[in-house]
C-alpha positions in Angstrom: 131.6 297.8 41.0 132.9 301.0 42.9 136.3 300.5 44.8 134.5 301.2 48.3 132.5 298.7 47.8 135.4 295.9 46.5 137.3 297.0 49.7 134.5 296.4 51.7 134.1 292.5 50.2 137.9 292.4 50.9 137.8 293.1 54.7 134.7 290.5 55.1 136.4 288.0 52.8 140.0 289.0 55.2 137.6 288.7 58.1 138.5 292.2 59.1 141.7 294.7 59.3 144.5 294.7 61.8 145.4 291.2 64.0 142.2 291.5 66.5 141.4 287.8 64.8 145.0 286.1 65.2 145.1 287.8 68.3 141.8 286.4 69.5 142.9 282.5 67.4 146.5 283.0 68.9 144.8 283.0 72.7 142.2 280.5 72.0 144.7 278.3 70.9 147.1 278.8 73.8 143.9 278.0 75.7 143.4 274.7 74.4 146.7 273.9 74.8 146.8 274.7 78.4 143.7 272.5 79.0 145.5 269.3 77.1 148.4 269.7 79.9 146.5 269.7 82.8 144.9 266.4 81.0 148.5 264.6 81.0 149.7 262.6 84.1 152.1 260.1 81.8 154.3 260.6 79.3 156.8 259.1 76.9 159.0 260.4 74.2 162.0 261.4 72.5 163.3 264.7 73.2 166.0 266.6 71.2 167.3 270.1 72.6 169.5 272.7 71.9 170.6 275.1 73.7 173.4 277.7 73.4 175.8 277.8 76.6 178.5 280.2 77.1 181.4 278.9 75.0 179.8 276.3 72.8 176.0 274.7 72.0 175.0 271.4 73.8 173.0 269.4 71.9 171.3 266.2 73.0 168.4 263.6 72.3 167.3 261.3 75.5 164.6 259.2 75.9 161.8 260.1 78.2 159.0 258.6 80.6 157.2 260.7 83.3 154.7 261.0 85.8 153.4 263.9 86.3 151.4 263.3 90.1 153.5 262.5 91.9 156.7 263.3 89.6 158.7 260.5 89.0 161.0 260.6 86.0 163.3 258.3 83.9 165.8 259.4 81.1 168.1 257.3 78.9 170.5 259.3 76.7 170.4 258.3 72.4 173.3 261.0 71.9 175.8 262.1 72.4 176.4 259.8 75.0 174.1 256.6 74.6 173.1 254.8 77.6 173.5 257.1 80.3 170.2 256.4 82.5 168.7 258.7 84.8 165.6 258.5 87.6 163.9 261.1 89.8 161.4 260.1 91.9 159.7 262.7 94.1 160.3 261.6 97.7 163.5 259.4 97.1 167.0 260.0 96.8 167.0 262.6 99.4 165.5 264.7 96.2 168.5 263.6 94.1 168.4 262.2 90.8 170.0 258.3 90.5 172.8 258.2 87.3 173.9 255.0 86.0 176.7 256.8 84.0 177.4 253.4 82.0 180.8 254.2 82.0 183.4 255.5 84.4 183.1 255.5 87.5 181.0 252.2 86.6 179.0 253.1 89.7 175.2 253.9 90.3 175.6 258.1 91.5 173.3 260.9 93.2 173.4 263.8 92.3 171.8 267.0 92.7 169.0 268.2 89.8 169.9 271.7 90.3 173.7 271.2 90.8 176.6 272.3 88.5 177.9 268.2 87.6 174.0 268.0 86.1 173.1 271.4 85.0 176.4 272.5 83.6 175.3 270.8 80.8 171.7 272.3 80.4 169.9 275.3 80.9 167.1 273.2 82.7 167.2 270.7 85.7 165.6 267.6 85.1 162.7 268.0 86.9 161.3 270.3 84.1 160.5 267.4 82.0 157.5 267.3 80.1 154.9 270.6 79.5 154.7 271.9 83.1 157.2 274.8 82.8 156.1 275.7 79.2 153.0 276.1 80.4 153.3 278.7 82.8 156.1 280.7 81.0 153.0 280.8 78.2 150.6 281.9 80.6 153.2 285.0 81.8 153.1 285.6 78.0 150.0 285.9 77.5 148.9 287.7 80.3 152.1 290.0 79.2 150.5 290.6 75.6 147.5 291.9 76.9 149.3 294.4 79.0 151.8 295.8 76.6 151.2 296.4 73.0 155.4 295.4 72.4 154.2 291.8 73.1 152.4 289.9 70.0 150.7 286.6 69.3 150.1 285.1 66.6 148.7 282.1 64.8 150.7 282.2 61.3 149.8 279.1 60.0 150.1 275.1 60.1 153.1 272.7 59.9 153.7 268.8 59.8 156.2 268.2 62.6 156.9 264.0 63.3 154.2 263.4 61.0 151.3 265.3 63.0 149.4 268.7 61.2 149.9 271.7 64.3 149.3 275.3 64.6 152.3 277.4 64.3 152.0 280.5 66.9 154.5 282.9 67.1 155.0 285.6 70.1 157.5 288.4 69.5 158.4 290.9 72.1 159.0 293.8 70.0 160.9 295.5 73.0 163.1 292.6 74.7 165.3 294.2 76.8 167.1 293.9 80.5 166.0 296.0 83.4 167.5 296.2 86.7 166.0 293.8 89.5 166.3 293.9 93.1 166.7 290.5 94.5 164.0 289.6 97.4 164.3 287.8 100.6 165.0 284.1 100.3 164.7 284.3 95.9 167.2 282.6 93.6 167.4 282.6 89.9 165.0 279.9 89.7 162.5 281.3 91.7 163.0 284.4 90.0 162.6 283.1 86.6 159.1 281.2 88.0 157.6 284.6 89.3 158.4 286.7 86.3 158.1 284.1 83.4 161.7 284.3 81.9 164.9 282.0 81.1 167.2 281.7 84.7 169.9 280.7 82.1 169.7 283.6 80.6 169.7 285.9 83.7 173.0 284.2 84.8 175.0 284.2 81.6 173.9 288.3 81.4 174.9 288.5 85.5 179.0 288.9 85.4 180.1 287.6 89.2 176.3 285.6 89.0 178.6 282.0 88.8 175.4 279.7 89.8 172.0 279.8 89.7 172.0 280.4 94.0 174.4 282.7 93.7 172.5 286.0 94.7 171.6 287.4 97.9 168.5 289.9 99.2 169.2 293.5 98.4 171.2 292.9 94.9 170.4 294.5 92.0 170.6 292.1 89.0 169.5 292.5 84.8 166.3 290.1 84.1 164.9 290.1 80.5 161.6 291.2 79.6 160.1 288.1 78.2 161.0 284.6 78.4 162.9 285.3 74.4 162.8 288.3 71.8 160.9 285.7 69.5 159.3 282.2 70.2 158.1 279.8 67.8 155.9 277.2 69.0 154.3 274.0 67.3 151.0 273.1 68.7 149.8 269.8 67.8 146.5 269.7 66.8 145.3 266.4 67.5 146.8 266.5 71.2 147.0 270.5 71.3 150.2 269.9 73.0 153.5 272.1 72.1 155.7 269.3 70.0 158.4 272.1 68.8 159.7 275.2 70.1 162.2 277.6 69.1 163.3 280.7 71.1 165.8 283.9 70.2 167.4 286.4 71.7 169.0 289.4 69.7 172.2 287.4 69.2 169.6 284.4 67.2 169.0 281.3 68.7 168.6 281.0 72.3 166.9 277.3 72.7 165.4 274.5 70.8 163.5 271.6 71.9 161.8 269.1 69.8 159.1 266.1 71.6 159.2 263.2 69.0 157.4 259.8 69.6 154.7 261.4 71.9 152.7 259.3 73.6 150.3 261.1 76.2 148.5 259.2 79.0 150.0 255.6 78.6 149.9 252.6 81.5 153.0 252.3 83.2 153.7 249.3 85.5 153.7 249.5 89.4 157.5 249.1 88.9 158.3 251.8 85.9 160.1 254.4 88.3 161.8 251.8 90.4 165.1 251.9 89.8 165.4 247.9 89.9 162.8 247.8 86.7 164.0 244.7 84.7 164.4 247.2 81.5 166.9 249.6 83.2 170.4 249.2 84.1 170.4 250.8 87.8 
């Protein structure tokens, strides 16, 4: 057998040269995933996140049940503070979120999603829950990857994670950088971070004099990253082709981590699940 022709049962054996196929697998699978999200109008589970603030990591795991149409949220803390219950209900609460803080100030509170007492704590407001956002920062991805060759997906292989077999798909940005923005007419960092895809926590942290996540004005020139994260590892579950694990990292390592435990996807609430006077809450 000539070495041509064992290179050439190699490459069909391979099922060709170069990453056109996990590019191609890497899409159709971020595909599939986006169909199974539009499926979901209930949820449950157990979330566990990490997330690396100025000064220190926060860490947490909290208990979750949404619904998606109309949004309506409820959240009970496991650590580090057990018991703390939170609900957001589009349409109530003057589009607060309701705390029962079991503690001090032993009081039922309202406070603001996007506010510093709530998001101080977090990198995301509360009304992220679920696969919404993760969605569409994917779908800026992916569009990005087909646009600029610094921006790779890949399917590198499989993984158990909470007992379930899922596709682990990788995208790297191979030139994540800050570039200078000019702020628009009525834009914040939230709105921001919708329209380009990328972390609002991260734009703030980079902005020195940035203190909040409203803090900007039309006509000011701020740094926004390129891509969501330098590198983002994501766990795709393959029986529910939802993302159950995902890791992000900026140049200085771990950026974010959030893990969706216990899924249950489409389950029958009651009529009374997001009431805040549901006989299983503490409202």
């Amino acid at each position: 057998m000539t070495m041509k022709y064992w290179f050439l049962i190699c490459i069909i054996l391979s099922g060709g040269v170069g990453t056109d196929i996990k590019a191609q697998n890497a899409e159709e699978v971020l595909q599939k995933m986006f169909r199974s999200i539009d499926g979901v109008n209930t949820l449950t589970y157990e979330f566990r996140q990490k997330e690396r603030m100025e000064n220190h990591w926060s860490e947490a795991t909290v208990k979750t049940r949404m619904q998606v149409q109309p949004k309506q949220i409820y959240v009970k803390t496991v650590t580090p503070d057990e018991g703390i219950e939170l609900l957001w209900v589009d349409g109530k609460y003057g589009g607060k979120a309701l705390i029962n803080p079991n503690g001090f100030p032993y009081f039922n509170v309202k406070l603001s999603p996007t506010g510093g007492q709530l998001l101080g704590m977090q990198h995301h407001p509360v009304t992220d829950a679920g696969f919404g956002k993760f969605k569409k920062v994917l779908q800026k991805a992916l569009s990005r990857s087909k646009s600029n060759p610094a921006v790779k997906m890949n399917v590198t292989g499989s993984r158990k994670h909470d007992g379930k077999d899922c596709y682990v798909l990788e995208i790297v940005d191979d030139n994540f950088h800050f570039y200078d923005y000019t702020v628009k007419q009525g834009e914040n960092l939230f709105s921001i971070a919708k329209k380009l895809g990328v972390a609002e926590y991260m734009m703030m942290v980079k902005n020195s004099g940035v203190d909040d996540y409203f803090d900007v004005r039309a006509g000011q020139t701020i740094q926004v990253p390129s891509s969501y994260a330098m590198k983002t590892i994501l766990y795709i579950a393959k029986d529910s082709m939802l993302p159950v694990f995902m890791k992000m990292e900026d140049k200085e390592g771990l950026f974010e981590l959030y893990e969706f435990n216990r899924l249950q996807v489409n389950p029958s609430f009651s009529s009374t699940e997001f009431d805040e006077n549901h006989n299983a809450y503490g409202f």
